[in-house]
C-alpha positions as CSV (number, residue, x, y, z in Angstrom):
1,X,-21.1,17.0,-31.5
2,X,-21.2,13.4,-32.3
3,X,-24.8,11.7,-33.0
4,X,-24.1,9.5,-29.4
5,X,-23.9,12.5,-27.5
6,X,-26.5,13.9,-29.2
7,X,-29.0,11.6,-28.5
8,X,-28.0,11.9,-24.8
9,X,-28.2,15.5,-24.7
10,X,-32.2,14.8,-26.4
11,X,-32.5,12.6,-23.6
12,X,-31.6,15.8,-20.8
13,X,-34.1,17.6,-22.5
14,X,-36.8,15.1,-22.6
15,X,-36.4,14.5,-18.6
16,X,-36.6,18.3,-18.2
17,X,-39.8,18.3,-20.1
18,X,-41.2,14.9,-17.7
19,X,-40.4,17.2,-14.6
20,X,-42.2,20.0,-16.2
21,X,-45.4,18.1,-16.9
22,X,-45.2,15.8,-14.0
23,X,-44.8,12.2,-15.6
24,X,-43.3,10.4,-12.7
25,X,-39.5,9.9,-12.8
26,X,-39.5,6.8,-10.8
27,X,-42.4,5.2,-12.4
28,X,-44.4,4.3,-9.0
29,X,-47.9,6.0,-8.9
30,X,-48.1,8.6,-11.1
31,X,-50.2,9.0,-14.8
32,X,-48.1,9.4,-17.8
33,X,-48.1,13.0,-19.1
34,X,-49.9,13.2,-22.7
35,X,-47.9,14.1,-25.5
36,X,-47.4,17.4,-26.2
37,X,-49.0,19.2,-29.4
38,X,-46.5,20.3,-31.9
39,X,-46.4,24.1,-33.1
40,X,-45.0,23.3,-36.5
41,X,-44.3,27.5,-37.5
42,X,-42.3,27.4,-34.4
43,X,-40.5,24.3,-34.0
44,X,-38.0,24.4,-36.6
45,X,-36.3,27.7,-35.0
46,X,-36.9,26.2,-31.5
47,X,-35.5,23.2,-31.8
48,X,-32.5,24.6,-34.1
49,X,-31.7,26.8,-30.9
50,X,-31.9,24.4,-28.4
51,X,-29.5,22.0,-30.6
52,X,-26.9,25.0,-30.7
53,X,-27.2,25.5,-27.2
54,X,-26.6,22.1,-25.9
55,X,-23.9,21.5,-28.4
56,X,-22.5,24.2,-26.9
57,X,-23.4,23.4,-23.3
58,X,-21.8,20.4,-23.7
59,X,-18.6,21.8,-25.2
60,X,-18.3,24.4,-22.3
61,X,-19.2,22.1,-19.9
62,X,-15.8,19.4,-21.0
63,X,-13.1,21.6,-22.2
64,X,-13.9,25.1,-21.9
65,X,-10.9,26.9,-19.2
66,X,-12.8,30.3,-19.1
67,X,-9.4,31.6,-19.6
68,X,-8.5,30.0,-16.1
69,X,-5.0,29.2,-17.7
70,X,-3.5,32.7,-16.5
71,X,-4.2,32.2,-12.7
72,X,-3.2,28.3,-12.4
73,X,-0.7,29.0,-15.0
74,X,0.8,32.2,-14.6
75,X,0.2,33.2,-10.9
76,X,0.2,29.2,-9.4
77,X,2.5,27.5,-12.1
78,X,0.4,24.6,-10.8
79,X,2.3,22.9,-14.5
80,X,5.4,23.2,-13.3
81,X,4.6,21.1,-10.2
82,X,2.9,18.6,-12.9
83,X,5.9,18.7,-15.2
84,X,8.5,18.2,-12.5
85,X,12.3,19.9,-13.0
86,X,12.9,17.3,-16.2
87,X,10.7,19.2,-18.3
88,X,11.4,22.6,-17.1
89,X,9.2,22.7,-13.3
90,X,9.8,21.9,-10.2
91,X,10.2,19.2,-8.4
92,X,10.1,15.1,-9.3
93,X,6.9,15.7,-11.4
94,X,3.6,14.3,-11.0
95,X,3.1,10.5,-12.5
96,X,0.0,9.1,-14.1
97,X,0.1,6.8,-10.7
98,X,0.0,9.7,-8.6
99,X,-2.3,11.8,-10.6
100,X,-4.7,8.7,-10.1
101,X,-4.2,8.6,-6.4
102,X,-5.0,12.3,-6.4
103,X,-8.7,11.3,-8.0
104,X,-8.1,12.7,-11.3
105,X,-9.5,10.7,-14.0
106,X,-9.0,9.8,-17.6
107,X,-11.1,9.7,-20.5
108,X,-9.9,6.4,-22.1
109,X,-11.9,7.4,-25.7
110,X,-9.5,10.3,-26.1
111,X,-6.7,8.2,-25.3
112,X,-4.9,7.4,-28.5
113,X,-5.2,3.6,-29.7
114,X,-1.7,2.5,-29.5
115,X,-1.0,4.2,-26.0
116,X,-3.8,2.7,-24.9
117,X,-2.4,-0.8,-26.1
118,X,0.2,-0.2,-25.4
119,X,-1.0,0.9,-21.5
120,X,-2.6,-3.0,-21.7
121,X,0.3,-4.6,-22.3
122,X,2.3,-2.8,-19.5
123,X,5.0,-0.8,-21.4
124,X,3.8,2.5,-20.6
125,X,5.8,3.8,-17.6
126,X,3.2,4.7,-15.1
127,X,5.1,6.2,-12.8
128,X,7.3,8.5,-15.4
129,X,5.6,12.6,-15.3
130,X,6.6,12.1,-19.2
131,X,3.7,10.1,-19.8
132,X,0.7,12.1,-17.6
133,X,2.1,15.3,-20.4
134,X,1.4,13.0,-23.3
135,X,-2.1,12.3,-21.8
136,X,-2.5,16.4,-21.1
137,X,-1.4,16.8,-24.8
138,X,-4.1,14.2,-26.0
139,X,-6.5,16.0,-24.1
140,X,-7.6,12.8,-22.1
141,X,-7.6,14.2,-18.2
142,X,-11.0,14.9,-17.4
143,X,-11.5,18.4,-16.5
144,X,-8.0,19.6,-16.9
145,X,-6.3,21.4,-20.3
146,X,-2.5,21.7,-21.1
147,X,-1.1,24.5,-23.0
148,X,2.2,23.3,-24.3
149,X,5.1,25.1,-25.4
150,X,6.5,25.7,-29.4
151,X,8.0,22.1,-28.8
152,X,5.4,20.7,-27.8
153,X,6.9,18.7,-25.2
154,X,7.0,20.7,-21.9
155,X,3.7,22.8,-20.7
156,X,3.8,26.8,-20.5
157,X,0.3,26.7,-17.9
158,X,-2.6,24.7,-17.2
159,X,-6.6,25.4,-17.1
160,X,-9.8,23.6,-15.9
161,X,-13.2,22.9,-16.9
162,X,-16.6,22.3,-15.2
163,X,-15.7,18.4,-15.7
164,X,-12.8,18.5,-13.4
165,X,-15.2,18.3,-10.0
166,X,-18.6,17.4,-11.6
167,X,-17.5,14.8,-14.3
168,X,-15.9,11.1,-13.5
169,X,-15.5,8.0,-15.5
170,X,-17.1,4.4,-15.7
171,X,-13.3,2.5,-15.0
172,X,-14.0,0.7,-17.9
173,X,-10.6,-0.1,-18.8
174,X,-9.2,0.3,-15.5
175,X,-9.5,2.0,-12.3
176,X,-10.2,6.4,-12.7
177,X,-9.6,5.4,-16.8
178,X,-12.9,5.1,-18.3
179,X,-16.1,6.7,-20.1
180,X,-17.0,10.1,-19.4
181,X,-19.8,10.1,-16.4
182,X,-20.5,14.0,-17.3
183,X,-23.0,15.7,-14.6
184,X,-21.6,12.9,-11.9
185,X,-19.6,14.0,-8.8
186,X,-15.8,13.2,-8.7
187,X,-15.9,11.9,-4.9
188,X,-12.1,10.9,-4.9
189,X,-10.7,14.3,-6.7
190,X,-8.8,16.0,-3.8
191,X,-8.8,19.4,-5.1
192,X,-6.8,20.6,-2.2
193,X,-4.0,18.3,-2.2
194,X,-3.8,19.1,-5.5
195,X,-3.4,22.5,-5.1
196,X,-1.3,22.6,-2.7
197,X,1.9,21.4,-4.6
198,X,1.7,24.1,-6.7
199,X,5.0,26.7,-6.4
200,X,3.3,30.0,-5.6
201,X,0.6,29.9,-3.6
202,X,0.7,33.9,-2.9
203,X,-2.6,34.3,-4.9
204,X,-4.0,32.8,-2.0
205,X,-1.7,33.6,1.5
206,X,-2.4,37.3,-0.1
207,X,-6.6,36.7,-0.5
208,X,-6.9,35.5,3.0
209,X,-4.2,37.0,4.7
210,X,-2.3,34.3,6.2
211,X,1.4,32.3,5.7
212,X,1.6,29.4,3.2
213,X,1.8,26.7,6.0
214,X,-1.5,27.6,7.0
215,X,-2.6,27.9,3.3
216,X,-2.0,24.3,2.3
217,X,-2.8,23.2,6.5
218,X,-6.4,24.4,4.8
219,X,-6.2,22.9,1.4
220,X,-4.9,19.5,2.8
221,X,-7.7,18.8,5.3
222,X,-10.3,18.9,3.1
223,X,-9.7,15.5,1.6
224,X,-11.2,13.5,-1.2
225,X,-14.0,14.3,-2.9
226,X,-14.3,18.0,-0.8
227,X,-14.3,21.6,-1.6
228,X,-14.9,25.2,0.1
229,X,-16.7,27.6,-2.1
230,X,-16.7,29.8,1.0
231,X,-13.4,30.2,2.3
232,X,-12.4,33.0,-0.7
233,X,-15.6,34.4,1.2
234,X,-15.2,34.5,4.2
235,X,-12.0,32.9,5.6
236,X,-13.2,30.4,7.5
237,X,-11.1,26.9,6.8
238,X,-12.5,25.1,10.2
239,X,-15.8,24.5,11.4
240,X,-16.2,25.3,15.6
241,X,-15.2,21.7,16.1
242,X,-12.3,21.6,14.2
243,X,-13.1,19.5,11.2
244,X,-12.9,21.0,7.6
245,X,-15.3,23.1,6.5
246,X,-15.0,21.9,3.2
247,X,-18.6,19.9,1.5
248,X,-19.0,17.3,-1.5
249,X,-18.6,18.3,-4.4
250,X,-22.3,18.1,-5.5
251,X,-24.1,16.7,-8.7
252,X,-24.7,18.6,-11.9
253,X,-27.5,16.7,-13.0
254,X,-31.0,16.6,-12.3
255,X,-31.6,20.2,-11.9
256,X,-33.8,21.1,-14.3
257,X,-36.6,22.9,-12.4
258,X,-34.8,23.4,-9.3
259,X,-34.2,26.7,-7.7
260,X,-31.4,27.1,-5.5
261,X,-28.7,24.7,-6.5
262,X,-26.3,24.9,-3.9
263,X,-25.9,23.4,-0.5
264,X,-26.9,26.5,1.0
265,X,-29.5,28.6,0.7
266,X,-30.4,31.6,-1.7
267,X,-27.0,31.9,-3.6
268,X,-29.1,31.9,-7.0
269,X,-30.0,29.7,-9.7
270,X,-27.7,27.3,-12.0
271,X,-27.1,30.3,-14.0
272,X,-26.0,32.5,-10.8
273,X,-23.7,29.8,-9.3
274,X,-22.2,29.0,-12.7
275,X,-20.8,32.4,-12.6
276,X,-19.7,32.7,-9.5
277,X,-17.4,29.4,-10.2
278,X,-16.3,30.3,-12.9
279,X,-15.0,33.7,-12.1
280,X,-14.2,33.3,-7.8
281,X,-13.6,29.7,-7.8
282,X,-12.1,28.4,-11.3
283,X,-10.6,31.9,-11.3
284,X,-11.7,32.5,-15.3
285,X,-12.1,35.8,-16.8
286,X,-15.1,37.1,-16.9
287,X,-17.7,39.3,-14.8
288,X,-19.5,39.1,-11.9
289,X,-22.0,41.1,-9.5
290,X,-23.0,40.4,-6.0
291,X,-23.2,43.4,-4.2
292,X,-23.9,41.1,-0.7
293,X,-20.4,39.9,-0.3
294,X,-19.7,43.8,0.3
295,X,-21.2,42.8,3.6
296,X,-17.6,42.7,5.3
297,X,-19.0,41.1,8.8
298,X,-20.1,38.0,7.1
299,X,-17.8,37.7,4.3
300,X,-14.6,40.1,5.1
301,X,-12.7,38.2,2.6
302,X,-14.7,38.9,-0.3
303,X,-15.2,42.5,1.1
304,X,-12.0,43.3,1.3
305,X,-10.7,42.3,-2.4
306,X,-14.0,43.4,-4.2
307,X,-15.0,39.8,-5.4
308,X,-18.7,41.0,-5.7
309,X,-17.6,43.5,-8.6
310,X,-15.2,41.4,-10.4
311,X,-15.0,42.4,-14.3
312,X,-12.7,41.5,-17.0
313,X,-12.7,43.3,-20.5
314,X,-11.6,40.4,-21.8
315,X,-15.3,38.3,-20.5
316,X,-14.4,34.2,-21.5
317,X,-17.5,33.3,-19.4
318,X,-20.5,35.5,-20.0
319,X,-21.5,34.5,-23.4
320,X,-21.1,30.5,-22.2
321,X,-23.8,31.1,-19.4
322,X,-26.8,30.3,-21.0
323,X,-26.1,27.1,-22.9
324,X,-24.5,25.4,-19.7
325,X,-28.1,27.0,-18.5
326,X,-30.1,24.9,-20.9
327,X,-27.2,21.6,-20.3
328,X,-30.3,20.0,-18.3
329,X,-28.3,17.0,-17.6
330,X,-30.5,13.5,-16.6
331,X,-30.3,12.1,-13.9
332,X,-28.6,8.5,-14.0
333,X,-31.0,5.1,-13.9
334,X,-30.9,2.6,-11.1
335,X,-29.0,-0.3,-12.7
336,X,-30.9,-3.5,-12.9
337,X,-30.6,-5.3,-9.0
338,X,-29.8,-1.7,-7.5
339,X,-33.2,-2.0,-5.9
340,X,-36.0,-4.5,-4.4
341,X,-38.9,-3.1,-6.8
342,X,-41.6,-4.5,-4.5
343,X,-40.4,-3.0,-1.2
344,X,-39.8,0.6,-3.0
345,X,-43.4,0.5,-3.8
346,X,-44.5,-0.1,-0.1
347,X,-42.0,2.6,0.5
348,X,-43.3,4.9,-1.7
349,X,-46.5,5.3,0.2
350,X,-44.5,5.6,3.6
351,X,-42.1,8.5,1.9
352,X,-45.9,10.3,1.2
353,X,-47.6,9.5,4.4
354,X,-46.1,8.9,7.4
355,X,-42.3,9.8,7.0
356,X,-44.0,12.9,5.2
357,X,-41.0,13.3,3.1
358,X,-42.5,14.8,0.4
359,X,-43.8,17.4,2.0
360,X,-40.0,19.1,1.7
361,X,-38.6,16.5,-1.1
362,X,-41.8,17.3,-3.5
363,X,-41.6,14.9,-6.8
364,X,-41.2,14.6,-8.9
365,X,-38.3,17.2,-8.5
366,X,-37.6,15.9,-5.2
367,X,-37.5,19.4,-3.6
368,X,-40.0,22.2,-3.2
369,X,-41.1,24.4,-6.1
370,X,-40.4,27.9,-5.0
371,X,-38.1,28.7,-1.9
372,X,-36.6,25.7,-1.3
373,X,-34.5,26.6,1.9
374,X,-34.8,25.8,5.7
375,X,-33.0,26.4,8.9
376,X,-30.9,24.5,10.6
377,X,-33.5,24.1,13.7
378,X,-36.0,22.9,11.1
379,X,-33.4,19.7,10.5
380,X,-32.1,19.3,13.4
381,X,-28.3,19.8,12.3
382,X,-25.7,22.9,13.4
383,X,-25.6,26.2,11.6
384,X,-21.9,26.2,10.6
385,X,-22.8,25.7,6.5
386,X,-26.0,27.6,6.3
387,X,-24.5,30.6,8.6
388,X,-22.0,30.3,5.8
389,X,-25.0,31.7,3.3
390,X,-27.2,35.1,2.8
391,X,-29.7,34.0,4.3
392,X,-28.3,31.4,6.6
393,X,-30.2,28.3,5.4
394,X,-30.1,25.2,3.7
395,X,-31.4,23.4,0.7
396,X,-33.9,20.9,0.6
397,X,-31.5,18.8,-1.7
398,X,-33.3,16.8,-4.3
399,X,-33.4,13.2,-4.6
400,X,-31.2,11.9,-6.9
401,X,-29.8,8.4,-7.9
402,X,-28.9,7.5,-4.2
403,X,-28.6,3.6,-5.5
404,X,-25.0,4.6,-6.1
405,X,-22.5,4.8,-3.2
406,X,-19.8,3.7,-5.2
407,X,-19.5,6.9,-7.2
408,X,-22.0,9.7,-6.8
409,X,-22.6,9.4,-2.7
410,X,-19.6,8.3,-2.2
411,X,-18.5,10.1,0.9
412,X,-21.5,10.2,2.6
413,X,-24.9,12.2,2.8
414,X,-25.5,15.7,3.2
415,X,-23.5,18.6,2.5
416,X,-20.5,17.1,4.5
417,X,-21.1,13.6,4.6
418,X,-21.8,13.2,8.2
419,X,-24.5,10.6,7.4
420,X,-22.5,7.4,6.1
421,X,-25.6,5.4,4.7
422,X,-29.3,6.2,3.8
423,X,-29.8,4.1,7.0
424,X,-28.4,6.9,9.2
425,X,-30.8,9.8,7.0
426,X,-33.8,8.1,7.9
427,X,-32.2,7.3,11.3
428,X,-31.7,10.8,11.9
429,X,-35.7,12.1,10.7
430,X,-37.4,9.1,12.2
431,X,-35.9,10.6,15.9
432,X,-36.3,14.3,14.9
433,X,-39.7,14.5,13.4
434,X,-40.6,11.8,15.8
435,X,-42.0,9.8,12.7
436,X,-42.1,5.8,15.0
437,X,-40.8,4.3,12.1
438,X,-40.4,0.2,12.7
439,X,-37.5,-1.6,11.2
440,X,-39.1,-2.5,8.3
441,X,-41.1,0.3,7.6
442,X,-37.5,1.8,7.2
443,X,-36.4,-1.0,5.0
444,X,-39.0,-0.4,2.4
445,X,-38.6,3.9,2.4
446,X,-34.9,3.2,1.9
447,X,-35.8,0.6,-0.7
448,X,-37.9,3.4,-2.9
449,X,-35.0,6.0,-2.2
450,X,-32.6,3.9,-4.0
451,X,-35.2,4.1,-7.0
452,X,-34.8,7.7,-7.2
């Protein structure tokens, strides 16, 4: 691990400890927490481990496949669609144009140098499939690994990492090619598009029972920036009203402290939901236990093929669990401007008094300590998503760096986006709770969310 990364990784750790303590991660109204004491016999070993283990984290979390390269390799050939019939696939290929389009991004400091000039200077093809291999070989797609052939030239399968929906870039050097944002949501990666060029898409009309047309009729409504952990569940692809029922693809920072760390309720902690991606969702090998999807009536999908019991000999994802466990990323600073300091203040006290936000959104985690689930009555939303969940609930969500609409809420609030602006949350609790909020009182609570 390099000494940059290092000191950002010493930086996760350090917020983890602020929540802990309770210094205040906004800086309005709360004491700073003293410094703690050190325990010299025991620091050495402690702080040894929790180097390894986020130098680790941090490695699993970019590149790490899980071993995911033999179902979108050998069952999807999802490469071949990439590659296109020139180098051995199917099809025209997919461009580093198109692979752009599609939301995928690019890590410009793995790029090499002179490609990268080279890229400037407009005399790299960006519309040839030739050139989105030589950015697979340099390892430079966020989230997304290419196992090349003897020659070297033509892929043999494909894997993802942890990075592909919960890692973008800064656009830097141009747009979707930049620094690594790791722990950020990738809001314009449509997953299902994606998938849905692949060749064989049998893993799938054979999970869920149904013909390929209505397979990638699925897969192509949920859009950018969406994905169903569900549907390998329980089979549903629509909501009641006919929209997707696909949600955002959610953080991965911030949750140190915070149980429950889905949109839905009582799935498990980080640890939990790590495992269940990377075995039902990234389709790694590894093992996993969940005796409640045996419950055929709610989740008949994941009754039927035994996803509760998966296990793998060969286990690429066990051992991994708790260092992306300890990979406490931070959550990202308002830029300067992002926020009127002076109204967030004023808002502050109305997001502790009279909105009464922080009776659920509790800081500074931003979410209740403990059980941090309600129904969908209590919210005054529909039950489609929480029905979707063990215990039919949802999550209080914490509060997290909603300055940025460009790039983390990008797509909207809540677990589907139906709220376009912060304007329309507090729209929507002001006439629920019955709160009599005035226009500016409004202002100034939206003003201190954006500090968050």
């Amino acid at each position: 691990m390099t000494r940059y990364y290092l000191k950002r990784w010493y930086l996760a750790t350090g917020l983890a400890a602020a929540v802990a303590s309770g210094t205040s991660v906004s800086g309005f109204g709360q004491q700073r927490a003293r410094e703690p004491v050190p325990a010299p016999g025991a620091n050495r070993a402690a702080k040894e481990n929790a180097d390894r283990l986020l130098a680790e984290g941090m490695q699993t979390f970019r590149y790490d496949t899980f071993g995911s390269e033999e179902f979108w390799g050998d069952k999807v050939k999802l490469h071949e669609a990439i590659q296109g019939a020139k180098f051995g696939g199917m099809g025209s290929g997919l461009s580093p144009k198109q692979a752009l389009e599609l939301g995928l991004k690019v890590d410009m400091d793995a790029v090499p140098k002179n490609v990268a000039a080279a890229i400037k200077a407009g005399k790299v093809d960006l519309n040839d499939p030739a050139n989105t291999l030589l950015l697979l070989k340099a390892n430079a797609v966020v989230g997304v690994t290419g196992f090349f052939n003897r020659d070297g030239k033509s892929l043999r399968a494909i894997g993802i990492q942890c990075a592909l929906c919960h890692s973008t870039v800064d656009d830097a050097f141009s747009k979707g090619v930049g620094h690594r944002l790791d722990g950020w949501p990738n809001r314009d990666l449509n997953i299902g598009a994606i998938v849905s060029t692949a060749p064989d898409l049998s893993a799938f009309t054979e999970m869920l029972q149904i013909d390929e047309a209505t397979v990638k009729k699925v897969l192509t409504s949920w859009g950018p920036g969406k994905f169903d952990a569900q549907l390998n569940l329980d089979g549903k692809g629509f909501r009641p009203d006919g929209k997707p029922a696909a949600t955002l693809n959610p953080p991965a920072f911030g949750l140190a402290g915070v149980n429950n760390h889905t949109w839905t309720g009582s799935w498990g902690t980080v640890t939990y939901w790590n495992a269940y991606v990377a075995n039902l969702e990234m389709h790694g090998k590894g093992n996993f236990y969940d005796p409640r999807l045996d419950n055929a009536e709610k989740y008949p999908v994941a009754a039927r093929t035994r996803q509760g019991h998966t296990g793998n000999k060969d286990d690429r994802i066990t051992a991994k669990l708790p260092a992306l466990h300890l990979l406490a990323l931070p959550v990202p600073k308002a830029p300067a401007g992002a926020f009127d300091r002076a109204a967030a203040q004023a808002g502050k006290t109305i997001f502790d008094d009279k909105a009464r936000c922080a009776t659920c959104h509790v800081p500074p985690a931003f979410t209740e300590p403990g059980w941090n689930l309600h129904t969908a009555e209590e919210i005054g939303i529909d039950d489609f998503q929480a029905k979707r969940a063990p215990d039919d609930r949802y999550r209080t969500v914490p509060l997290r760096a909603l300055w940025s609409m460009d790039k983390i809420h990008k797509g909207g609030f809540y677990h589907d986006g139906r709220f376009a602006t912060l304007n329309e949350v507090v729209n929507h609790y002001d006439g629920h709770f019955k709160l009599s909020l005035s226009a500016e009182e409004k202002r100034k609570l939206i003003e201190y969310l954006k500090s968050l």
